[in-house]
C-alpha positions in Angstrom: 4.7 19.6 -6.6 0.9 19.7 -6.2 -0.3 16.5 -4.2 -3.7 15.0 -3.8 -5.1 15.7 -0.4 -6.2 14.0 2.8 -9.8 15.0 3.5 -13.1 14.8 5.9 -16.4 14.3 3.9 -19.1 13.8 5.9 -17.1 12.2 8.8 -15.2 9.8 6.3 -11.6 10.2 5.4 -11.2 10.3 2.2 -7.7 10.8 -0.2 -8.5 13.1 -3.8 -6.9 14.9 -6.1 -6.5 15.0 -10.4 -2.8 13.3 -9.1 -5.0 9.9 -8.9 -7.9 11.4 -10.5 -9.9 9.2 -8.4 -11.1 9.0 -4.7 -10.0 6.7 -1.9 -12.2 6.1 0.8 -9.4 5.4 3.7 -11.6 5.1 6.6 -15.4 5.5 7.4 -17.7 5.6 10.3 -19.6 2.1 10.1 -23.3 3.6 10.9 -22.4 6.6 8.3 -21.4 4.3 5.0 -24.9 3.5 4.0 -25.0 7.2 3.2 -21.6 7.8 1.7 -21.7 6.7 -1.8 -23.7 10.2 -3.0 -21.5 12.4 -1.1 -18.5 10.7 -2.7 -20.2 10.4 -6.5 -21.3 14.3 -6.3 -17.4 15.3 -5.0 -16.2 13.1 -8.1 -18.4 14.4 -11.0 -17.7 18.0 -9.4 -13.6 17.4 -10.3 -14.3 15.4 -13.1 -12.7 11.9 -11.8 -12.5 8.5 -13.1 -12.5 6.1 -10.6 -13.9 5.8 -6.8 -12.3 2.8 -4.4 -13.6 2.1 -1.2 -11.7 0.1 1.5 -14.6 -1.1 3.8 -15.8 -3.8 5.3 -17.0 -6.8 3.7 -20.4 -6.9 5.1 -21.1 -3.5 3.5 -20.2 -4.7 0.2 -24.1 -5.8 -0.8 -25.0 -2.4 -0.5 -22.4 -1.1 -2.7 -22.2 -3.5 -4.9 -26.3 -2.8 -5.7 -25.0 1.2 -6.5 -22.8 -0.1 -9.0 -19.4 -1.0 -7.3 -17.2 -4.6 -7.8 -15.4 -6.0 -5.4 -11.4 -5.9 -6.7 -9.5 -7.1 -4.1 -10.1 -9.1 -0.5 -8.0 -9.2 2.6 -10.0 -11.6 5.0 -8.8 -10.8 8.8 -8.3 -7.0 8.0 -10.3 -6.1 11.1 -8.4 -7.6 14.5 -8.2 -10.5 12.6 -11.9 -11.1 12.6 -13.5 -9.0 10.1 -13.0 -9.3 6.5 -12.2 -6.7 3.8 -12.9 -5.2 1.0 -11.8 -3.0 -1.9 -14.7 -2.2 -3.8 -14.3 0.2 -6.9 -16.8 2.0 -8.9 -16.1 3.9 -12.2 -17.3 7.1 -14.2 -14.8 6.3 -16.6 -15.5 3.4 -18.1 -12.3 3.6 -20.0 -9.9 3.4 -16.6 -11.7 -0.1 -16.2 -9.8 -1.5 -19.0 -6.5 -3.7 -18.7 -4.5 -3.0 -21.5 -1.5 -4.9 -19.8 -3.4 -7.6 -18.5 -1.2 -10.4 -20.1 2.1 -9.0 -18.9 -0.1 -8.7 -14.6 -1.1 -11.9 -15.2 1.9 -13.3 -15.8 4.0 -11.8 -13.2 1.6 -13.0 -11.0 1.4 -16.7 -11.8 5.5 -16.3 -11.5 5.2 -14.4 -7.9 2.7 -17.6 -6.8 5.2 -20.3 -7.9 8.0 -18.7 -5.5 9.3 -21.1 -2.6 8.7 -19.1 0.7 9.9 -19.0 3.8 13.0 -17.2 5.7 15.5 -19.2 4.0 15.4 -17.4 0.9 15.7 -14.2 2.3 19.3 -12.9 1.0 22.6 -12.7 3.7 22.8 -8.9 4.6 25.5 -7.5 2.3 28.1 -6.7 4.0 29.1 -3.2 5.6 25.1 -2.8 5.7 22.9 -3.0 8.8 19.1 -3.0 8.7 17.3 -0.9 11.7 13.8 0.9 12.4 14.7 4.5 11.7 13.8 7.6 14.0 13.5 11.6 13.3 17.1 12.0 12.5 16.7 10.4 9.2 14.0 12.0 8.1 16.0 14.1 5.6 17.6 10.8 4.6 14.5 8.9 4.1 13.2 11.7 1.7 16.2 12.4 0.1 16.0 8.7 -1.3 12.2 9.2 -2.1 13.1 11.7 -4.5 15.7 9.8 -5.8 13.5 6.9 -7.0 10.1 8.0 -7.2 9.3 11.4 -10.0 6.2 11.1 -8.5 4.2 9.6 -5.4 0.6 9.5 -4.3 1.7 11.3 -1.0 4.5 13.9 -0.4 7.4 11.3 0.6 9.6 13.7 -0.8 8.9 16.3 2.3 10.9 16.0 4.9 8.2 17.6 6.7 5.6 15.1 5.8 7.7 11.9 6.6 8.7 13.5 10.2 4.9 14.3 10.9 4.1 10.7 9.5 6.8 9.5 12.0 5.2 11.0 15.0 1.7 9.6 14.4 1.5 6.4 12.6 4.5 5.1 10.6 7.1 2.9 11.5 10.0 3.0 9.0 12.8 0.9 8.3 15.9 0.9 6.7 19.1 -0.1 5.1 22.5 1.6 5.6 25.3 0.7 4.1 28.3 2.8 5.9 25.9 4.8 7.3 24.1 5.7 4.7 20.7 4.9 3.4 20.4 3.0 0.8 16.6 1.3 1.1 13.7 2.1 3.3 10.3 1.5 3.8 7.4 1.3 6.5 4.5 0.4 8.2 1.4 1.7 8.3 0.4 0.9 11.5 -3.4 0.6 12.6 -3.3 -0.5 16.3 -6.8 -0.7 17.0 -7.6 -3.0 14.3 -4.1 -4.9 15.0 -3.2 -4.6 11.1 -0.7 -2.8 8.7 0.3 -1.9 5.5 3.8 -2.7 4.1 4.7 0.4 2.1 6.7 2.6 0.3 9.9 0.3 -0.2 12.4 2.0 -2.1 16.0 1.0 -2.8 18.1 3.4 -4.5 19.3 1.7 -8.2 22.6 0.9 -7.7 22.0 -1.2 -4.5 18.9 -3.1 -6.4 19.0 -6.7 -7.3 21.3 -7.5 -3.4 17.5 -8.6 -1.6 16.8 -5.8 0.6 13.3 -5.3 0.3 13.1 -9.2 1.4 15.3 -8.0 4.4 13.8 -4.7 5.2 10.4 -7.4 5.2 11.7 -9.5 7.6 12.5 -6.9 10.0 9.1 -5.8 9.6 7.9 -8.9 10.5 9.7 -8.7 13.6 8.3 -5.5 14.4 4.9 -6.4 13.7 5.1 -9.9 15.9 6.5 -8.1 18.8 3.2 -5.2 18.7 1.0 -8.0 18.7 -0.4 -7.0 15.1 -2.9 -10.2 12.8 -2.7 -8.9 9.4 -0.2 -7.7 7.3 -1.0 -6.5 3.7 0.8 -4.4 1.1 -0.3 -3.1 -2.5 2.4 -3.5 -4.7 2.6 -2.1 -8.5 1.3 -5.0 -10.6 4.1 -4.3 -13.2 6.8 -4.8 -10.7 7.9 -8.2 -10.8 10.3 -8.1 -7.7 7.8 -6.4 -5.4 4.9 -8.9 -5.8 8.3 -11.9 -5.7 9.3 -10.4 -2.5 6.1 -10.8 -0.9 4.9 -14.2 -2.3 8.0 -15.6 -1.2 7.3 -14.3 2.3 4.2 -16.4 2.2 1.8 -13.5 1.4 -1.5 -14.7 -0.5 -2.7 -12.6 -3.6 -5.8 -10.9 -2.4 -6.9 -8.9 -5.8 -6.3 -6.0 -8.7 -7.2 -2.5 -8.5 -7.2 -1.7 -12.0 -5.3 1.6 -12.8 -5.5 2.9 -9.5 -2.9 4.5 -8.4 -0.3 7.5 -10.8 3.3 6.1 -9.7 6.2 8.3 -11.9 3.6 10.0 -13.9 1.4 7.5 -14.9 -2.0 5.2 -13.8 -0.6 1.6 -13.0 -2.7 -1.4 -11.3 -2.0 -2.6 -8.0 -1.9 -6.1 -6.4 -3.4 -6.9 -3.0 -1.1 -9.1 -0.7 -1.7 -10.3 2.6 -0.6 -12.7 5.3 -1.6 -13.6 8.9 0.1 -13.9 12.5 -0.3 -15.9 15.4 -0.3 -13.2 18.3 -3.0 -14.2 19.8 
Protein backbone atom coordinates (compact mmCIF):
# COMPACT_ATOMS: atom_id res chain seq x y z
CA UNK A 1 0.00 0.00 0.00
CA UNK A 2 1.71 3.09 -1.27
CA UNK A 3 1.19 6.10 1.31
CA UNK A 4 1.58 9.75 0.94
CA UNK A 5 4.68 10.91 2.76
CA UNK A 6 5.92 13.07 5.59
CA UNK A 7 8.35 15.66 4.17
CA UNK A 8 10.93 18.81 4.81
CA UNK A 9 10.56 21.60 2.16
CA UNK A 10 12.44 24.31 2.89
CA UNK A 11 12.31 23.81 6.66
CA UNK A 12 8.44 23.31 6.58
CA UNK A 13 6.84 20.00 7.23
CA UNK A 14 4.84 19.20 4.84
CA UNK A 15 2.38 15.81 4.13
CA UNK A 16 2.10 14.80 -0.15
CA UNK A 17 1.34 12.25 -2.12
CA UNK A 18 -1.38 11.40 -5.35
CA UNK A 19 -3.17 9.30 -2.05
CA UNK A 20 -4.58 13.05 -1.16
CA UNK A 21 -3.45 14.48 -4.29
CA UNK A 22 -2.97 17.60 -2.45
CA UNK A 23 -0.34 19.07 0.06
CA UNK A 24 -0.62 19.70 3.80
CA UNK A 25 1.40 22.14 5.33
CA UNK A 26 1.62 20.54 9.06
CA UNK A 27 4.02 22.86 10.57
CA UNK A 28 6.19 25.94 9.41
CA UNK A 29 8.91 28.04 10.76
CA UNK A 30 7.02 31.50 11.49
CA UNK A 31 9.99 33.90 9.82
CA UNK A 32 10.13 31.25 6.78
CA UNK A 33 6.11 31.31 5.72
CA UNK A 34 6.28 34.50 3.84
CA UNK A 35 8.39 32.52 1.38
CA UNK A 36 6.62 29.21 1.33
CA UNK A 37 3.75 29.50 -0.88
CA UNK A 38 6.15 29.21 -4.32
CA UNK A 39 8.04 26.27 -2.97
CA UNK A 40 4.74 24.57 -2.19
CA UNK A 41 2.88 25.76 -5.74
CA UNK A 42 6.16 24.53 -7.83
CA UNK A 43 6.19 20.92 -5.70
CA UNK A 44 2.31 20.78 -6.60
CA UNK A 45 2.26 21.56 -10.42
CA UNK A 46 5.50 19.25 -10.53
CA UNK A 47 3.04 16.02 -9.28
CA UNK A 48 0.14 17.41 -10.84
CA UNK A 49 -2.10 18.03 -7.52
CA UNK A 50 -5.37 19.56 -6.87
CA UNK A 51 -5.53 21.17 -3.72
CA UNK A 52 -2.84 22.89 -1.16
CA UNK A 53 -4.06 23.51 2.74
CA UNK A 54 -2.16 25.26 5.04
CA UNK A 55 -2.55 25.03 8.88
CA UNK A 56 -0.86 28.36 10.07
CA UNK A 57 -1.42 31.08 12.04
CA UNK A 58 -4.13 33.46 11.67
CA UNK A 59 -1.99 36.50 11.47
CA UNK A 60 -0.31 35.08 8.26
CA UNK A 61 -3.53 34.64 6.64
CA UNK A 62 -3.46 38.33 4.83
CA UNK A 63 -0.65 37.33 3.05
CA UNK A 64 -1.93 34.20 1.78
CA UNK A 65 -5.08 35.06 1.31
CA UNK A 66 -3.54 38.05 -1.32
CA UNK A 67 -1.76 34.66 -3.31
CA UNK A 68 -5.03 33.28 -3.76
CA UNK A 69 -5.85 31.10 -0.65
CA UNK A 70 -9.43 31.18 1.55
CA UNK A 71 -9.65 30.74 4.85
CA UNK A 72 -11.90 27.12 5.36
CA UNK A 73 -11.83 26.52 8.74
CA UNK A 74 -10.78 28.48 12.22
CA UNK A 75 -9.76 27.15 15.62
CA UNK A 76 -9.25 30.31 17.81
CA UNK A 77 -6.72 29.33 20.89
CA UNK A 78 -4.81 26.81 18.66
CA UNK A 79 -1.48 28.24 19.87
CA UNK A 80 -1.18 27.93 24.04
CA UNK A 81 -4.45 29.11 23.97
CA UNK A 82 -3.55 32.47 22.75
CA UNK A 83 -2.98 32.47 19.14
CA UNK A 84 -5.54 31.75 16.66
CA UNK A 85 -5.71 29.39 13.65
CA UNK A 86 -6.13 28.88 10.44
CA UNK A 87 -6.74 26.50 7.64
CA UNK A 88 -6.29 28.23 4.58
CA UNK A 89 -6.69 26.25 1.27
CA UNK A 90 -5.69 27.14 -2.26
CA UNK A 91 -6.67 25.18 -5.44
CA UNK A 92 -5.23 24.27 -8.94
CA UNK A 93 -8.18 22.29 -9.47
CA UNK A 94 -10.88 24.28 -9.58
CA UNK A 95 -13.04 21.34 -9.83
CA UNK A 96 -12.02 19.86 -6.10
CA UNK A 97 -13.56 23.19 -4.90
CA UNK A 98 -16.96 22.06 -5.65
CA UNK A 99 -19.50 20.52 -2.98
CA UNK A 100 -21.49 18.18 -4.67
CA UNK A 101 -22.89 16.88 -1.31
CA UNK A 102 -23.21 20.09 0.25
CA UNK A 103 -27.02 19.59 1.21
CA UNK A 104 -26.51 16.21 2.78
CA UNK A 105 -22.85 18.32 5.11
CA UNK A 106 -25.10 20.86 5.78
CA UNK A 107 -27.53 19.09 7.22
CA UNK A 108 -25.66 16.77 9.34
CA UNK A 109 -24.30 19.64 10.63
CA UNK A 110 -27.27 21.74 11.70
CA UNK A 111 -28.32 18.08 13.47
CA UNK A 112 -24.74 17.73 15.25
CA UNK A 113 -25.36 21.66 16.63
CA UNK A 114 -28.80 20.95 18.02
CA UNK A 115 -27.21 18.01 20.25
CA UNK A 116 -27.62 18.52 24.20
CA UNK A 117 -24.04 18.32 25.57
CA UNK A 118 -22.50 17.58 28.45
CA UNK A 119 -21.20 14.20 30.31
CA UNK A 120 -24.55 13.04 30.98
CA UNK A 121 -25.17 11.85 27.68
CA UNK A 122 -22.21 9.94 27.36
CA UNK A 123 -23.41 6.14 27.28
CA UNK A 124 -22.80 3.57 30.59
CA UNK A 125 -19.69 1.39 29.57
CA UNK A 126 -21.20 -1.83 28.23
CA UNK A 127 -20.47 -4.28 30.25
CA UNK A 128 -17.45 -6.80 30.30
CA UNK A 129 -15.67 -3.65 28.49
CA UNK A 130 -13.04 -1.32 30.14
CA UNK A 131 -11.69 1.82 28.51
CA UNK A 132 -7.72 2.49 29.07
CA UNK A 133 -4.72 4.52 27.41
CA UNK A 134 -3.03 1.73 25.53
CA UNK A 135 0.96 1.12 25.46
CA UNK A 136 3.42 -0.89 22.96
CA UNK A 137 1.80 -4.21 23.61
CA UNK A 138 -1.20 -3.40 21.59
CA UNK A 139 0.29 -2.11 18.86
CA UNK A 140 -0.48 -5.13 16.74
CA UNK A 141 -4.01 -4.83 18.14
CA UNK A 142 -4.48 -1.26 17.42
CA UNK A 143 -3.53 -1.94 13.68
CA UNK A 144 -5.12 -5.00 13.34
CA UNK A 145 -8.53 -2.99 13.91
CA UNK A 146 -7.23 -0.24 11.53
CA UNK A 147 -7.34 -2.52 8.77
CA UNK A 148 -10.44 -3.81 9.71
CA UNK A 149 -12.39 -0.58 9.25
CA UNK A 150 -10.49 1.68 7.19
CA UNK A 151 -9.48 0.18 3.14
CA UNK A 152 -7.63 3.15 3.16
CA UNK A 153 -6.04 5.95 5.44
CA UNK A 154 -4.10 9.08 4.84
CA UNK A 155 -1.26 7.60 7.09
CA UNK A 156 -0.10 3.88 7.49
CA UNK A 157 -2.37 3.00 10.66
CA UNK A 158 -2.39 -0.31 9.31
CA UNK A 159 1.57 -0.74 10.23
CA UNK A 160 2.25 -1.98 13.26
CA UNK A 161 5.51 -0.42 12.79
CA UNK A 162 4.12 3.00 12.17
CA UNK A 163 1.61 3.09 15.17
CA UNK A 164 4.58 1.77 17.70
CA UNK A 165 7.00 4.59 16.26
CA UNK A 166 3.87 7.03 16.54
CA UNK A 167 3.58 5.73 20.20
CA UNK A 168 7.10 6.51 21.18
CA UNK A 169 7.02 10.14 19.92
CA UNK A 170 3.71 11.85 19.97
CA UNK A 171 0.50 9.85 20.23
CA UNK A 172 -1.40 8.97 22.97
CA UNK A 173 -3.97 6.16 22.19
CA UNK A 174 -6.87 4.95 23.81
CA UNK A 175 -9.01 2.12 23.78
CA UNK A 176 -11.86 -0.20 24.35
CA UNK A 177 -11.62 -3.83 25.29
CA UNK A 178 -14.22 -5.92 25.70
CA UNK A 179 -12.75 -9.32 27.32
CA UNK A 180 -9.63 -8.21 26.47
CA UNK A 181 -9.96 -7.47 23.27
CA UNK A 182 -10.00 -4.34 21.25
CA UNK A 183 -12.81 -3.43 20.05
CA UNK A 184 -12.43 0.80 19.53
CA UNK A 185 -9.45 2.93 19.70
CA UNK A 186 -8.35 6.25 18.95
CA UNK A 187 -5.73 9.01 19.94
CA UNK A 188 -4.25 12.15 20.57
CA UNK A 189 -2.14 13.98 18.80
CA UNK A 190 -0.30 15.65 21.21
CA UNK A 191 1.58 19.07 20.70
CA UNK A 192 2.98 20.01 24.09
CA UNK A 193 4.58 23.09 23.34
CA UNK A 194 1.61 24.71 21.95
CA UNK A 195 -0.60 22.92 24.87
CA UNK A 196 -3.05 21.56 22.00
CA UNK A 197 -4.23 18.23 20.34
CA UNK A 198 -5.95 16.57 17.82
CA UNK A 199 -8.67 13.86 18.50
CA UNK A 200 -8.09 11.29 15.89
CA UNK A 201 -8.35 8.24 14.28
CA UNK A 202 -11.51 6.72 16.22
CA UNK A 203 -12.41 3.52 14.98
CA UNK A 204 -14.86 0.94 16.35
CA UNK A 205 -14.95 -2.18 14.79
CA UNK A 206 -18.85 -2.68 13.16
CA UNK A 207 -20.33 -5.01 15.27
CA UNK A 208 -19.68 -3.05 18.50
CA UNK A 209 -21.00 0.40 16.63
CA UNK A 210 -24.09 2.16 17.71
CA UNK A 211 -23.10 1.07 22.02
CA UNK A 212 -21.39 5.05 22.43
CA UNK A 213 -17.76 4.37 22.50
CA UNK A 214 -16.33 6.95 20.65
CA UNK A 215 -18.24 9.38 23.24
CA UNK A 216 -16.46 7.19 25.97
CA UNK A 217 -13.11 6.79 24.37
CA UNK A 218 -13.74 11.05 24.30
CA UNK A 219 -14.17 11.34 27.73
CA UNK A 220 -11.15 9.57 28.64
CA UNK A 221 -9.40 11.74 26.43
CA UNK A 222 -10.52 14.52 28.13
CA UNK A 223 -9.16 13.27 31.18
CA UNK A 224 -5.95 12.80 29.72
CA UNK A 225 -5.78 16.04 28.22
CA UNK A 226 -6.91 17.98 31.67
CA UNK A 227 -4.41 16.14 33.65
CA UNK A 228 -1.26 17.36 30.92
CA UNK A 229 -2.38 20.73 31.27
CA UNK A 230 -3.31 20.95 27.43
CA UNK A 231 -6.05 24.51 26.17
CA UNK A 232 -7.34 23.31 22.98
CA UNK A 233 -8.66 20.33 21.72
CA UNK A 234 -9.79 19.96 18.06
CA UNK A 235 -10.60 17.00 15.82
CA UNK A 236 -11.44 16.79 11.91
CA UNK A 237 -14.10 14.54 11.46
CA UNK A 238 -15.55 13.24 7.90
CA UNK A 239 -18.27 15.63 7.09
CA UNK A 240 -20.47 12.62 5.91
CA UNK A 241 -20.28 10.86 9.18
CA UNK A 242 -23.14 11.81 11.19
CA UNK A 243 -22.05 10.08 14.46
CA UNK A 244 -18.54 11.50 14.52
CA UNK A 245 -19.47 15.29 14.17
CA UNK A 246 -22.77 14.06 17.08
CA UNK A 247 -20.11 12.70 19.21
CA UNK A 248 -18.20 15.77 19.37
CA UNK A 249 -21.00 18.56 19.41
CA UNK A 250 -22.43 16.83 22.19
CA UNK A 251 -19.14 17.02 24.03
CA UNK A 252 -19.51 20.74 23.61
CA UNK A 253 -17.15 21.12 20.71
CA UNK A 254 -17.88 24.29 18.44
CA UNK A 255 -17.85 23.84 14.54
CA UNK A 256 -14.82 25.62 13.39
CA UNK A 257 -15.11 25.12 9.31
CA UNK A 258 -15.06 22.70 5.95
CA UNK A 259 -12.16 21.57 4.11
CA UNK A 260 -13.74 20.82 0.95
CA UNK A 261 -12.68 17.39 -0.46
CA UNK A 262 -9.66 17.19 1.46
CA UNK A 263 -8.79 14.23 2.63
CA UNK A 264 -9.13 10.20 0.39
CA UNK A 265 -10.78 8.09 3.41
CA UNK A 266 -11.67 4.27 1.82
CA UNK A 267 -10.79 5.21 -1.64
CA UNK A 268 -12.27 8.31 -2.15
CA UNK A 269 -11.96 12.49 -1.57
CA UNK A 270 -14.55 13.39 1.33
CA UNK A 271 -14.76 16.93 3.20
CA UNK A 272 -13.82 17.32 6.66
CA UNK A 273 -15.32 19.32 9.63
CA UNK A 274 -13.27 21.40 12.07
CA UNK A 275 -14.23 20.94 15.79
CA UNK A 276 -12.90 22.43 18.69
CA UNK A 277 -13.26 23.09 22.38
CA UNK A 278 -11.33 24.80 25.24
CA UNK A 279 -9.98 23.95 28.84
CA UNK A 280 -9.40 25.69 31.91
CA UNK A 281 -5.79 24.60 32.88
CA UNK A 282 -4.52 27.56 33.49
Amino acid sequence: MNFDRIENLDGAVIHHGPSNNRIYLLNCPENKLSGIHEPLLSLAEKNGYGKIILKIPAKHFPFFGSEGYTEEAHIPGFYDGTGDCVFAAYYLDPARQLLENDFEIQSILEQAKQRPSGRSIVKPCPSNCIVEELNSEDANNVARLYRDVFATYPFPIHDPDYILSTMNSHVIYFGVKQAHTLIAVSSIEADPSKRNGEMTDFATLPGARGKGLAGLLLRTMHEKFEALGYLTAYTIARAVSPGMNYTFSSAGYTYGGTLINNTQISGQLESMNIWYKHFDCQ
